[in-house]
C-alpha positions as CSV (number, residue, x, y, z in Angstrom):
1,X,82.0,26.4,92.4
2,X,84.0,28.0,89.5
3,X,85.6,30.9,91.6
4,X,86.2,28.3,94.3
5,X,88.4,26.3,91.6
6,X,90.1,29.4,90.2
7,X,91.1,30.7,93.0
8,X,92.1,27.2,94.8
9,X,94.7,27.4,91.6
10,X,95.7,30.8,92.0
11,X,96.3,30.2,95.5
12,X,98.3,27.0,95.3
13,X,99.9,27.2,92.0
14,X,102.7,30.2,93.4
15,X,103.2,27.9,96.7
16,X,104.3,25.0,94.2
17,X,106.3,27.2,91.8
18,X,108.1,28.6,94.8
19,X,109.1,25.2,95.6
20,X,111.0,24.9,92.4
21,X,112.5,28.3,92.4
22,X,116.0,28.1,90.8
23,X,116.6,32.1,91.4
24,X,115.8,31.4,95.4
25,X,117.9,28.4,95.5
26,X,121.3,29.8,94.0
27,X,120.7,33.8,96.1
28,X,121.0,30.9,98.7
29,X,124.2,29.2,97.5
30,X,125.4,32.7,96.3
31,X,124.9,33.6,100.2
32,X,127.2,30.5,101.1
33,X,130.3,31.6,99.0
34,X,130.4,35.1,99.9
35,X,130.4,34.2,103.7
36,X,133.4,32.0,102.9
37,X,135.2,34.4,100.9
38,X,134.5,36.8,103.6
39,X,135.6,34.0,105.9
40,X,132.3,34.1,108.1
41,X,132.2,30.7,108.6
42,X,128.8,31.0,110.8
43,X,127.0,31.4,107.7
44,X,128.6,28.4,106.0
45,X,127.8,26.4,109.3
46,X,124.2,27.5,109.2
47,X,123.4,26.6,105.4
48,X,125.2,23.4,105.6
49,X,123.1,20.1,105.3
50,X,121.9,19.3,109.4
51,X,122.8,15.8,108.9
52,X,126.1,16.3,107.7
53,X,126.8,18.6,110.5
54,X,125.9,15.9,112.9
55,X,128.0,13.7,111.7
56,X,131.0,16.1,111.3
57,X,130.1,15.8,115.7
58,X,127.6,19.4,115.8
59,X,127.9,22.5,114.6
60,X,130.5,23.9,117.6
61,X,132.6,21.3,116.0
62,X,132.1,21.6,112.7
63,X,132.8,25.3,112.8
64,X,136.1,24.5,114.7
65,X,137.2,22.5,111.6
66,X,136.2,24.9,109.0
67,X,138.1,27.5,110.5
68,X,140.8,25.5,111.5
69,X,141.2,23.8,108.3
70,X,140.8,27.4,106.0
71,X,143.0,28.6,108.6
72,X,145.9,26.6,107.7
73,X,145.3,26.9,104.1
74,X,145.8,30.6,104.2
75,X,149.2,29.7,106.5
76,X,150.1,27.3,103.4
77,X,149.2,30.7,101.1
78,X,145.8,29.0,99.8
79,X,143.2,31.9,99.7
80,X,139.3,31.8,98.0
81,X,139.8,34.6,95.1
82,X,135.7,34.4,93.5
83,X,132.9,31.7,93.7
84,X,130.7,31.8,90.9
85,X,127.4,30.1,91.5
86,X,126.0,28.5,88.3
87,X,121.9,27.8,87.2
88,X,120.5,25.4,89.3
89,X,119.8,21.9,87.8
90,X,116.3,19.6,87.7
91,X,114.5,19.7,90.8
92,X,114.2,15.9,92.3
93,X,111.7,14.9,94.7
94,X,113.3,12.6,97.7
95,X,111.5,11.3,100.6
96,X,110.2,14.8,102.3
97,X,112.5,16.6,100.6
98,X,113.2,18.2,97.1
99,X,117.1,18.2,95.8
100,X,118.9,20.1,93.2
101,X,122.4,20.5,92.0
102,X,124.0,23.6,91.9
103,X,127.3,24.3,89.5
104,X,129.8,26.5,91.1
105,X,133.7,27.5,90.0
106,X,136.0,28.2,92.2
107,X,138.7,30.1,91.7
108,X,141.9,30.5,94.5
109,X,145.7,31.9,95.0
110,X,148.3,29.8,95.5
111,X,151.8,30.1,96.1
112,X,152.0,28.1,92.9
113,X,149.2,30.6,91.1
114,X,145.6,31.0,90.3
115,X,143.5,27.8,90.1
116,X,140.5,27.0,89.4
117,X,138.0,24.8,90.1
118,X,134.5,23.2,89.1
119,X,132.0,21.0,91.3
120,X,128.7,21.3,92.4
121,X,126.9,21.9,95.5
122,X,123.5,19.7,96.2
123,X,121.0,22.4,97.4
124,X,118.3,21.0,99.8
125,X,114.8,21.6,101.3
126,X,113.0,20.2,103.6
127,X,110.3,22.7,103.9
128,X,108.6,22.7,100.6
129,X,111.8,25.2,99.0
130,X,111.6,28.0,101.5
131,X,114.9,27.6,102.8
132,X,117.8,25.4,101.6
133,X,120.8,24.1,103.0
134,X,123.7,22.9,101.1
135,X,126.3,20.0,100.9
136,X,129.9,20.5,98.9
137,X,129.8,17.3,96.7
138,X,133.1,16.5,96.8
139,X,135.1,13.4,96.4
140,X,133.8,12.2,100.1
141,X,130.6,13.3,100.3
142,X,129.7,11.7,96.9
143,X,131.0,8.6,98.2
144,X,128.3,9.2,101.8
145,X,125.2,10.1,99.7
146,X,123.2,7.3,100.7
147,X,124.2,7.1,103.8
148,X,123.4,10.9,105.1
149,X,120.2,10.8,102.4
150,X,118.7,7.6,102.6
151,X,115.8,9.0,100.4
152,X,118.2,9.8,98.0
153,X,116.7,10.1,94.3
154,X,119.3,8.2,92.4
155,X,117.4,9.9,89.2
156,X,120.0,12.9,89.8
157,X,123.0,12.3,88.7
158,X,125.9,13.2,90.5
159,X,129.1,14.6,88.3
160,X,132.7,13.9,89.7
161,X,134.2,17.4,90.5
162,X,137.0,18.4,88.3
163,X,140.7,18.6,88.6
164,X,141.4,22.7,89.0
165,X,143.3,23.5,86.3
166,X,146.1,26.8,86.5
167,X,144.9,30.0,85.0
């Protein structure tokens, strides 16, 4: 009955530390800024929060906007220079999922100069952490939490993102 026990533990206790992995969650948020530096905007698409791209009107939209959008922001001379991924944050249990947030700086070239940026992403999972999709928390999105996460954990605290400042 003993072995049974031990190895009930030793078989469980990697599935539930896996499901807190900070490392796994920001290579995943890490994999999100370098396809929009790179401007492969598939790979944003298809790490984004699924609710949020329904309500952005699907994903064939939503990837119309990103690249539209970034488009004109390199016409205007606004280009992504780094994004640095922080640590990962506490892990919150919500509804069926688990949520984290995820510190990144941003850094771009203007026409004005270099800026940069700090804000956070909030990293979900819906499978128990073995994948994770994202949601940029910016000045919108903080305002839509409960409304694309009803399940929302109000136990994480959301900081305001910060005004870039010139480098």
């Amino acid at each position: 009955m003993r072995f049974y026990l031990k190895l009930l533990v030793l078989l469980v206790l990697p599935a539930a530390t896996m499901a807190q992995n900070p490392a796994v969650v920001k290579k995943h948020a890490q994999t999100v800024a370098n396809a929009l530096i790179k401007g492969d905007y598939q790979t944003v698409v298809a790490h984004t929060y699924p609710k949020a791209i329904d309500i952005a009107g699907g994903k064939t939209k939503m990837l119309q906007m990103l690249s539209t959008g970034l488009s004109q922001m390199k016409q205007q001379g606004f280009s992504f220079e780094k994004i640095n991924i922080g640590e990962p944050g506490k892990f919150y249990k919500a509804g069926k999922e688990i949520h984290c947030l995820v510190p990144e700086t941003i850094v771009m070239k203007t026409k004005q100069g270099r800026f940069q940026g700090t804000s956070n992403l909030l990293a979900v999972s819906g499978d128990q952490g073995k994948s994770w999709t994202f949601l940029d928390l910016n000045q919108g999105s903080i305002k839509a939490v409960d409304q694309i996460f009803p399940n929302f954990n109000h136990s994480l605290t959301i900081p305001q993102p910060q005004q870039p400042i010139k480098l």
